[in-house]
N, CA, C and O atoms as a CHARMM CRD file, in Angstrom:
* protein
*
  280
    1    1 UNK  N     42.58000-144.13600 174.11700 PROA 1      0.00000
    2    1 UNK  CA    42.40600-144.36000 172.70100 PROA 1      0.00000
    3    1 UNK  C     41.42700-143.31900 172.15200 PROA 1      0.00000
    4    1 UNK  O     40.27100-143.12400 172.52900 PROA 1      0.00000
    5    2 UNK  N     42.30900-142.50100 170.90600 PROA 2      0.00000
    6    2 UNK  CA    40.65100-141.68700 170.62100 PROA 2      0.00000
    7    2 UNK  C     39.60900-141.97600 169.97000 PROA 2      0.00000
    8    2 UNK  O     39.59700-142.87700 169.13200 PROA 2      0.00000
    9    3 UNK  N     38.68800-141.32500 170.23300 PROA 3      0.00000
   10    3 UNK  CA    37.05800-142.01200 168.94200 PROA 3      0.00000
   11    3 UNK  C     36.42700-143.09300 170.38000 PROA 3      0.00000
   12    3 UNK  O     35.54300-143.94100 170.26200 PROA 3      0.00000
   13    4 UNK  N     36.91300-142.87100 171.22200 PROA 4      0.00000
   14    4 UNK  CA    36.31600-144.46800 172.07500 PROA 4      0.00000
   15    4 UNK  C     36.08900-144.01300 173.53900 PROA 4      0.00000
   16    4 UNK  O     36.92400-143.58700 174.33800 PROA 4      0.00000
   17    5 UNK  N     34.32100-144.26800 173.75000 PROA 5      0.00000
   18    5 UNK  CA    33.73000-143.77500 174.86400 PROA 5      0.00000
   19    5 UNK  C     34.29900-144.23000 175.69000 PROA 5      0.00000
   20    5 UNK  O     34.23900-145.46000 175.66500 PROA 5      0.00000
   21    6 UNK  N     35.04500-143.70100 176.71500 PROA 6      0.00000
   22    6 UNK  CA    35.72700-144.35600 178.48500 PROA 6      0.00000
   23    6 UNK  C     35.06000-144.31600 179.39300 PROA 6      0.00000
   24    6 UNK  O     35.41200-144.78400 180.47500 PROA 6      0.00000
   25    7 UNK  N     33.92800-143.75000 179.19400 PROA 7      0.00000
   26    7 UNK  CA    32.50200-143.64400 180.53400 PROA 7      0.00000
   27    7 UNK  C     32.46400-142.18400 181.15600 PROA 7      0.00000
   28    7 UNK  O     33.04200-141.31800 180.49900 PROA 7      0.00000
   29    8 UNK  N     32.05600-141.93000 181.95100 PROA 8      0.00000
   30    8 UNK  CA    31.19100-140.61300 182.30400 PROA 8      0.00000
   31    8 UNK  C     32.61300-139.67200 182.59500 PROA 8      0.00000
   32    8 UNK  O     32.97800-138.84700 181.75800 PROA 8      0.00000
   33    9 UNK  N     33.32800-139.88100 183.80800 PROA 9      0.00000
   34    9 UNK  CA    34.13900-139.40400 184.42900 PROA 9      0.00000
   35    9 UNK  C     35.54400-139.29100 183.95500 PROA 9      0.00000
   36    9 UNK  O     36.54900-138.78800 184.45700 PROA 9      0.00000
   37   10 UNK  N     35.27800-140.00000 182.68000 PROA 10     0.00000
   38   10 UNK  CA    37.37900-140.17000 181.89200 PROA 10     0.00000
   39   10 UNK  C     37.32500-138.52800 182.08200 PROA 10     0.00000
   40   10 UNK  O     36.47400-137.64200 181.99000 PROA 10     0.00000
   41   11 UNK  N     38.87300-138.65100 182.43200 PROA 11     0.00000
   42   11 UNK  CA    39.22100-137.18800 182.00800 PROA 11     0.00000
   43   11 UNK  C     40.85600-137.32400 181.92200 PROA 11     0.00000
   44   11 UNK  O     41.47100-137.87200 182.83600 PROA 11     0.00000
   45   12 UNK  N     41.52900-136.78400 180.75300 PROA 12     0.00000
   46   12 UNK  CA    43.39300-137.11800 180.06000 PROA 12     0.00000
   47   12 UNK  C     43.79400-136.26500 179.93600 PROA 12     0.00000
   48   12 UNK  O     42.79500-135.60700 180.22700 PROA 12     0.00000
   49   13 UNK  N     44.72900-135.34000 179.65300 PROA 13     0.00000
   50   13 UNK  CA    45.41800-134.36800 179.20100 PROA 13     0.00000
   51   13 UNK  C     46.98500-134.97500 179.09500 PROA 13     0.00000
   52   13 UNK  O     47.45900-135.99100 179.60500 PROA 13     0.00000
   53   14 UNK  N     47.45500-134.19600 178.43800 PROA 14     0.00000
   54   14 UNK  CA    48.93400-134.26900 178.27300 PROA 14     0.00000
   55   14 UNK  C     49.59900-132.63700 178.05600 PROA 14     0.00000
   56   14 UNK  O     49.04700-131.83100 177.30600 PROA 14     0.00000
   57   15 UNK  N     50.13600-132.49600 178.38800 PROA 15     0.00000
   58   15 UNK  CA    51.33800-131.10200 178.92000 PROA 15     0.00000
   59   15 UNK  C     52.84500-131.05300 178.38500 PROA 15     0.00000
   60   15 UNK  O     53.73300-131.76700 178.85000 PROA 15     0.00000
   61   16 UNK  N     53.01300-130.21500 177.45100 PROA 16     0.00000
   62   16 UNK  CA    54.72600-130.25300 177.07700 PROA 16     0.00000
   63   16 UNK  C     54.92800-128.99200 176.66700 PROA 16     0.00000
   64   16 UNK  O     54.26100-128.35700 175.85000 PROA 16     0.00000
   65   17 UNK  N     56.06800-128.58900 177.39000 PROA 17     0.00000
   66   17 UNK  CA    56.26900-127.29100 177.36800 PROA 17     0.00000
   67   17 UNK  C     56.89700-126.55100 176.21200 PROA 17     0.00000
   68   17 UNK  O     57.99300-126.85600 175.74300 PROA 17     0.00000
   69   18 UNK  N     56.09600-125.50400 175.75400 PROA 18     0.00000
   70   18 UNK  CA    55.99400-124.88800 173.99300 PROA 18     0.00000
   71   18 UNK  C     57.04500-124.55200 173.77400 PROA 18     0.00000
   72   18 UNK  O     57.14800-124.22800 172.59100 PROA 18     0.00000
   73   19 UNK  N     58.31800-124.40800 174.55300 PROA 19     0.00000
   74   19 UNK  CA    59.72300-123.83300 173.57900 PROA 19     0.00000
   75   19 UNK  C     59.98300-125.22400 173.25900 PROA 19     0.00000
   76   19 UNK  O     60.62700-125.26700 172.21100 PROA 19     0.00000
   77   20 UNK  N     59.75600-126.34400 173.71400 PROA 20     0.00000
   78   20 UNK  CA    60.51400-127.54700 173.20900 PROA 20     0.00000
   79   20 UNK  C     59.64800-128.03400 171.97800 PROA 20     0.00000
   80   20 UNK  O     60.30500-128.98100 171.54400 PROA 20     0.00000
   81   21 UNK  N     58.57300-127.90000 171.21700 PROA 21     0.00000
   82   21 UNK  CA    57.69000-127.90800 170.58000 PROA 21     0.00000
   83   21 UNK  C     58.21100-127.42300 169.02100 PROA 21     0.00000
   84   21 UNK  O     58.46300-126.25000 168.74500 PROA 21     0.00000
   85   22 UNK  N     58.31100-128.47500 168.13500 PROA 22     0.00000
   86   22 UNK  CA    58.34400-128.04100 166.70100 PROA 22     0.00000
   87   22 UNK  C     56.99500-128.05900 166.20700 PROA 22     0.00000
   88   22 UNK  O     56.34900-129.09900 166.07500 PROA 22     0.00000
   89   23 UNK  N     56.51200-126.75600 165.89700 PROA 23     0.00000
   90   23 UNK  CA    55.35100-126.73400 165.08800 PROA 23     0.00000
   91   23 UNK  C     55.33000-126.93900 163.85800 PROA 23     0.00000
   92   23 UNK  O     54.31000-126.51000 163.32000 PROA 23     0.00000
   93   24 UNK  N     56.38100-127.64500 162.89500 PROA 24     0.00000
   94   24 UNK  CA    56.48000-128.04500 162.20500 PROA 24     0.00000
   95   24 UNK  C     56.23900-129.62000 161.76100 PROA 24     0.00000
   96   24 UNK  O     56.04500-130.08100 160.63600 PROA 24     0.00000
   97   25 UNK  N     56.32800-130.34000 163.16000 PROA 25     0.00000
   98   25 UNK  CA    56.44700-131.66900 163.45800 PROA 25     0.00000
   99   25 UNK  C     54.85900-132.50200 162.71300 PROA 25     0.00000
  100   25 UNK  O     53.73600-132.09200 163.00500 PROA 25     0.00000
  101   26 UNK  N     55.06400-133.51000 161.89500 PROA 26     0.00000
  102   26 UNK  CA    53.61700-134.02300 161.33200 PROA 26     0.00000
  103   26 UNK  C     52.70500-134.48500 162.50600 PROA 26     0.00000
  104   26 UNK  O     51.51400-134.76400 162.36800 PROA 26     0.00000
  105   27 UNK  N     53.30400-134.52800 163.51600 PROA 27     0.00000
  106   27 UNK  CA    52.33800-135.14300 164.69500 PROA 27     0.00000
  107   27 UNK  C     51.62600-134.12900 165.03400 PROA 27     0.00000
  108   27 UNK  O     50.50800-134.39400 165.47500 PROA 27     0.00000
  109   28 UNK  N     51.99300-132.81200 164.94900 PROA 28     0.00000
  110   28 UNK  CA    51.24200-131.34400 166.10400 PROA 28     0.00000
  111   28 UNK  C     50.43500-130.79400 164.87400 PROA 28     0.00000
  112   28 UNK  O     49.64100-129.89500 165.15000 PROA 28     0.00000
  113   29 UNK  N     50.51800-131.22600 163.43000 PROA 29     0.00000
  114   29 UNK  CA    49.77400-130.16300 162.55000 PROA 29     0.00000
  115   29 UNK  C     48.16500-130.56400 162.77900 PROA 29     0.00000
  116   29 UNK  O     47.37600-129.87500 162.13300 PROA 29     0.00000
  117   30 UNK  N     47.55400-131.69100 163.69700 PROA 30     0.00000
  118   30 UNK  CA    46.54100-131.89400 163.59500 PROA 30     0.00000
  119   30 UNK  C     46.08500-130.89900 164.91300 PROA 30     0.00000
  120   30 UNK  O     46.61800-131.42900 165.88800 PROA 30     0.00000
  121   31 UNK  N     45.62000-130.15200 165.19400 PROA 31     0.00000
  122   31 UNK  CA    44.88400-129.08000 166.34300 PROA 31     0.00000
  123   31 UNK  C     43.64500-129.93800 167.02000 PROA 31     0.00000
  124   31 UNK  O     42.64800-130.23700 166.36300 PROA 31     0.00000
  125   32 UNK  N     43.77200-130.20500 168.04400 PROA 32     0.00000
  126   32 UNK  CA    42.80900-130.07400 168.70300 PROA 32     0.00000
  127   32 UNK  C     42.62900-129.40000 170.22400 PROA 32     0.00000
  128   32 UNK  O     43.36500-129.48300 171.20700 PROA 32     0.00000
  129   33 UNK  N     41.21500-128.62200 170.00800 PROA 33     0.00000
  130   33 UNK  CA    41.10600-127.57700 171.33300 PROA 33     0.00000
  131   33 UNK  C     40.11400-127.64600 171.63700 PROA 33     0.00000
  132   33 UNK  O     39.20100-127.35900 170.86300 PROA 33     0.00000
  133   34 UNK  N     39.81600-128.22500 173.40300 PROA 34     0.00000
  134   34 UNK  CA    38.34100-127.70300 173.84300 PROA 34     0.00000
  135   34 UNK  C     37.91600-126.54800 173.90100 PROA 34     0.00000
  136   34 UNK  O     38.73700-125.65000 174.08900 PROA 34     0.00000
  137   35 UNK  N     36.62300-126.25600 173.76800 PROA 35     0.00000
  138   35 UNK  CA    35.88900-125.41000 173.46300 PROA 35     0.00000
  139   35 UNK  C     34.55700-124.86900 173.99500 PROA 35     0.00000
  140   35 UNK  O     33.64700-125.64100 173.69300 PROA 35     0.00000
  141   36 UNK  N     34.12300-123.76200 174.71000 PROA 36     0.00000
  142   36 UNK  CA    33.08400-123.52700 175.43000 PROA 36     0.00000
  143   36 UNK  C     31.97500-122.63100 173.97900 PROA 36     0.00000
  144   36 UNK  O     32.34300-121.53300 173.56300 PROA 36     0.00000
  145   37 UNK  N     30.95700-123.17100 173.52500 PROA 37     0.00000
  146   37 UNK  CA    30.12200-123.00700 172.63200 PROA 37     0.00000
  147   37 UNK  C     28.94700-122.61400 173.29800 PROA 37     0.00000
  148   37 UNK  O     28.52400-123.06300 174.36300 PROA 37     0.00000
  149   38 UNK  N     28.24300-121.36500 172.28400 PROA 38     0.00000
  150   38 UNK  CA    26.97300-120.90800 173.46000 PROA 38     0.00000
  151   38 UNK  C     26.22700-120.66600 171.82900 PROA 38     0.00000
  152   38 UNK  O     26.67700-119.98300 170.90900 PROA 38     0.00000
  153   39 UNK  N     25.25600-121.28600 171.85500 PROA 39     0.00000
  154   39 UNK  CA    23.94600-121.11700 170.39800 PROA 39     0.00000
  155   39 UNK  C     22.88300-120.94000 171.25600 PROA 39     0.00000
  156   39 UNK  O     22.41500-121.74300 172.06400 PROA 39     0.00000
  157   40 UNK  N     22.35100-119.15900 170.85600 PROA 40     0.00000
  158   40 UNK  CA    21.32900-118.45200 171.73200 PROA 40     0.00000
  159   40 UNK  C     21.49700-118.63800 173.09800 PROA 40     0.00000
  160   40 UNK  O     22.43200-117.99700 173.57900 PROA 40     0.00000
  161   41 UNK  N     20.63300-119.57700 174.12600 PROA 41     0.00000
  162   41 UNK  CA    20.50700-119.43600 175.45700 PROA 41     0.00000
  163   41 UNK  C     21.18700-120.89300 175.69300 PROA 41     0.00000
  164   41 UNK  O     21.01100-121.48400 176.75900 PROA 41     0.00000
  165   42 UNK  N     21.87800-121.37700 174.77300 PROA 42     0.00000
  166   42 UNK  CA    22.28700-122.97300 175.17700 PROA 42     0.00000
  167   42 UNK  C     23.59000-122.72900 175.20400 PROA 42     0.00000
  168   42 UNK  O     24.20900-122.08700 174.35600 PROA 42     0.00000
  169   43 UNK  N     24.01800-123.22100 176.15300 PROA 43     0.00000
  170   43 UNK  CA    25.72500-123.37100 176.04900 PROA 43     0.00000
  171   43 UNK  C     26.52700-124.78800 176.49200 PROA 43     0.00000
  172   43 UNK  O     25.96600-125.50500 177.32100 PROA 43     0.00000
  173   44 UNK  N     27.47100-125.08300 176.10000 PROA 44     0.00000
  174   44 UNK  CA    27.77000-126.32300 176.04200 PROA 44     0.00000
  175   44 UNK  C     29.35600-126.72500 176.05700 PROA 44     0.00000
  176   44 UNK  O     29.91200-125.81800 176.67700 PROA 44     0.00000
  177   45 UNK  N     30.44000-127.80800 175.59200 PROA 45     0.00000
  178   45 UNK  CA    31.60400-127.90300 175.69700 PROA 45     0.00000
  179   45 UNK  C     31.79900-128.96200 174.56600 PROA 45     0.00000
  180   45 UNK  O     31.18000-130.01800 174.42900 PROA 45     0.00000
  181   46 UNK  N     32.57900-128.56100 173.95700 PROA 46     0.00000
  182   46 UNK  CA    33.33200-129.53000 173.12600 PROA 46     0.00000
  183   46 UNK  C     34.72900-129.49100 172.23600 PROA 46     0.00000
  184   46 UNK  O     35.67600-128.84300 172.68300 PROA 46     0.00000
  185   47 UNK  N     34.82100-130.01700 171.28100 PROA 47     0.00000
  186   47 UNK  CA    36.32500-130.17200 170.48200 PROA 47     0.00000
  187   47 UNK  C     36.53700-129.44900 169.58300 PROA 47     0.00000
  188   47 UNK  O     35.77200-129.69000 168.65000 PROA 47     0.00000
  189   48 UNK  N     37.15300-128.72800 169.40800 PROA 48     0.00000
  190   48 UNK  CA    37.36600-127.68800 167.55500 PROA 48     0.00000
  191   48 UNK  C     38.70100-128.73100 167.31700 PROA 48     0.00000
  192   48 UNK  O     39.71700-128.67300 168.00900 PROA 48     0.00000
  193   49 UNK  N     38.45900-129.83800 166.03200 PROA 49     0.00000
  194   49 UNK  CA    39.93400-130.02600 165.53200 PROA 49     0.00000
  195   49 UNK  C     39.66800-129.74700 164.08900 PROA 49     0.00000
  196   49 UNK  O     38.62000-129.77100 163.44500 PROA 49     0.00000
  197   50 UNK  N     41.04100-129.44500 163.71700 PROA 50     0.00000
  198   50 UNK  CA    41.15500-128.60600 162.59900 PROA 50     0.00000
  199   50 UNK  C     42.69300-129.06500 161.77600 PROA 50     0.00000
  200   50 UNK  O     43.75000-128.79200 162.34500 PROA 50     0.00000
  201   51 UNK  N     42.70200-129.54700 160.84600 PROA 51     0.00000
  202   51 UNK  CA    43.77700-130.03900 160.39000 PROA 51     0.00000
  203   51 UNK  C     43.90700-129.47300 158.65500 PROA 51     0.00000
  204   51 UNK  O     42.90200-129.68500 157.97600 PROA 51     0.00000
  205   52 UNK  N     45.03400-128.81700 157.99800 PROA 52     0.00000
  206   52 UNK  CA    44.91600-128.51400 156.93300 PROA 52     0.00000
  207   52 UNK  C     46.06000-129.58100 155.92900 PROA 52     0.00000
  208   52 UNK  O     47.14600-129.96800 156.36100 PROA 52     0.00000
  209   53 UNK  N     45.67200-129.81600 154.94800 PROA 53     0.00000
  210   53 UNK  CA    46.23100-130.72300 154.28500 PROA 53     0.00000
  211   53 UNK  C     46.13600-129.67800 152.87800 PROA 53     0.00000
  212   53 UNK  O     45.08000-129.30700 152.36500 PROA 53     0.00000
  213   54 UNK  N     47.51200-129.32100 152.41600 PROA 54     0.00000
  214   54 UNK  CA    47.33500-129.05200 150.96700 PROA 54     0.00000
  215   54 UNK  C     48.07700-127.47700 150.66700 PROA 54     0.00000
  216   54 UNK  O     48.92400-126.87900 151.33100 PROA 54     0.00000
  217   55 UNK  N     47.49400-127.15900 149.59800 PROA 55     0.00000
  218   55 UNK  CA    47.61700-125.55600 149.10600 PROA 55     0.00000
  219   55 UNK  C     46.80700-124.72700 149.92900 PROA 55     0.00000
  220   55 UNK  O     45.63600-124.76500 149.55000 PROA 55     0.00000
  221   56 UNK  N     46.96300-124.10900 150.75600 PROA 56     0.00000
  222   56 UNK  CA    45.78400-122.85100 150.97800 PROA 56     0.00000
  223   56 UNK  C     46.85500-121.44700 150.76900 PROA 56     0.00000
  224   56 UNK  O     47.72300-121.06800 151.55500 PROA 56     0.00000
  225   57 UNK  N     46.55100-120.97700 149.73700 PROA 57     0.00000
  226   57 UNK  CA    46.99000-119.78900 149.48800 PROA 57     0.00000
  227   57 UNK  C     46.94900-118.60600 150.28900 PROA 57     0.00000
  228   57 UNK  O     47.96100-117.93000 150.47800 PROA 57     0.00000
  229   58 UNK  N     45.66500-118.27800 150.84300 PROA 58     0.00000
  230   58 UNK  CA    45.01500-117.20700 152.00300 PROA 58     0.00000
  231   58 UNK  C     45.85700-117.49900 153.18800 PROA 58     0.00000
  232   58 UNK  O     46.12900-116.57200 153.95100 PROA 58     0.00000
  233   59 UNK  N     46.36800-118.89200 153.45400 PROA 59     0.00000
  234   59 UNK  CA    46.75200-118.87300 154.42000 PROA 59     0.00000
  235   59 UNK  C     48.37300-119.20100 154.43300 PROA 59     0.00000
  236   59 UNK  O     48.98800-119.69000 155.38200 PROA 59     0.00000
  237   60 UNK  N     48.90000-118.82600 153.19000 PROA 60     0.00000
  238   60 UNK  CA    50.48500-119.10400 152.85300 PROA 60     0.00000
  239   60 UNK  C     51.24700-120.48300 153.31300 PROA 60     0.00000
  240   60 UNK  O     52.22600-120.65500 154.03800 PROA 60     0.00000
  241   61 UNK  N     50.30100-121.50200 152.51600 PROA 61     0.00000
  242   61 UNK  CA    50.45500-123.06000 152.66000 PROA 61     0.00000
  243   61 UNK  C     51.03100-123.34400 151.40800 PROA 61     0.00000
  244   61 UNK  O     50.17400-122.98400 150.60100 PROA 61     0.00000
  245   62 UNK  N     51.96400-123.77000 150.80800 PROA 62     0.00000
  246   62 UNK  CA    52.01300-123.88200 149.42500 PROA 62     0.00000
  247   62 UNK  C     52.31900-125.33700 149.66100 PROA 62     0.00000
  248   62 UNK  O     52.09700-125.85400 148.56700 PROA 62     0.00000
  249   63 UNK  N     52.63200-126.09200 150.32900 PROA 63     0.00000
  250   63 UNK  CA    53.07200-127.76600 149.47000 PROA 63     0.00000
  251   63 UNK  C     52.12100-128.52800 150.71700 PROA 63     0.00000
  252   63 UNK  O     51.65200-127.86900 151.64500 PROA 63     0.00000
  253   64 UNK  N     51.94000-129.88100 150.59000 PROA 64     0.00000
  254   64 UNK  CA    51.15800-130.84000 151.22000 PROA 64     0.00000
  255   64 UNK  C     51.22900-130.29300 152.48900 PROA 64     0.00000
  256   64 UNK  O     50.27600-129.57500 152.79500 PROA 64     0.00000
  257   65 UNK  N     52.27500-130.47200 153.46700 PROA 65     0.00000
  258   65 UNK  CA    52.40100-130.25000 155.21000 PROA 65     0.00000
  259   65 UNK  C     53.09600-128.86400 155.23300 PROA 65     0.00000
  260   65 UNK  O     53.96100-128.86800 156.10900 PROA 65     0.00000
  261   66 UNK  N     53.04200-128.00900 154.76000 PROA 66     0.00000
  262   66 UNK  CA    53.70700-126.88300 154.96600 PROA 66     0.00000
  263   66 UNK  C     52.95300-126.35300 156.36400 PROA 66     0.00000
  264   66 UNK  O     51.78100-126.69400 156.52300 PROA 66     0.00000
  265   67 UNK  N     53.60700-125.52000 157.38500 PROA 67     0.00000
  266   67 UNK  CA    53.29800-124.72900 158.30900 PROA 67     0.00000
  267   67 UNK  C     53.17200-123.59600 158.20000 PROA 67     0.00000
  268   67 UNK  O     53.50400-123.27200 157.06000 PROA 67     0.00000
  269   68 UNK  N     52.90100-122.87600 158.70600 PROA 68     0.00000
  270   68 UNK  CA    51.93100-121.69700 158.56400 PROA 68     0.00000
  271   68 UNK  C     53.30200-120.49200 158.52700 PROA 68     0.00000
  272   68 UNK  O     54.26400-120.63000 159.28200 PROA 68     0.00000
  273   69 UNK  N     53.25600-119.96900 158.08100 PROA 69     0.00000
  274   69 UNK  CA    54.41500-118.48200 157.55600 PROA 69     0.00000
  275   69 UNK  C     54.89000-118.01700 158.91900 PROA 69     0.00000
  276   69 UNK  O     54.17900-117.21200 159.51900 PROA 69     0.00000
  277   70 UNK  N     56.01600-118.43800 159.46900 PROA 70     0.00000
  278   70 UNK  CA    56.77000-117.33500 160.67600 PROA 70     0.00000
  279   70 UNK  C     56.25500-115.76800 160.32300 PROA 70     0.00000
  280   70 UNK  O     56.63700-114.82200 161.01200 PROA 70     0.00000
């Protein structure tokens, strides 16, 4: 379940192979990617999610769920 601590050692993934993959699909437009982060001498691990909802022009989004320009 996400948002919900499983204790020290959880560890999940899931795997599906990218030609079968619509990146168009409303389920995949939400991104999430672990991430190795280093601020000055500290370094650390965590989540970049990133989800766009809307117009972004810069990024050739024009209607609510549009995908990103082939």
């Amino acid at each position: 379940m996400h948002g919900r601590w499983h204790g020290d050692l959880s560890v999940g993934a899931e795997e599906f192979p990218v030609a079968d993959l619509d990146n168009l699909s409303l389920h995949l437009i939400h991104v999430q990617q672990v991430v190795r982060a280093t601020w000055g001498d500290r370094t650390g691990l965590g989540v970049l999610e990133q989800l766009v909802i809307g117009r972004c022009t810069p990024g050739g989004l024009r209607d609510f769920f549009d995908g990103a320009p082939a």
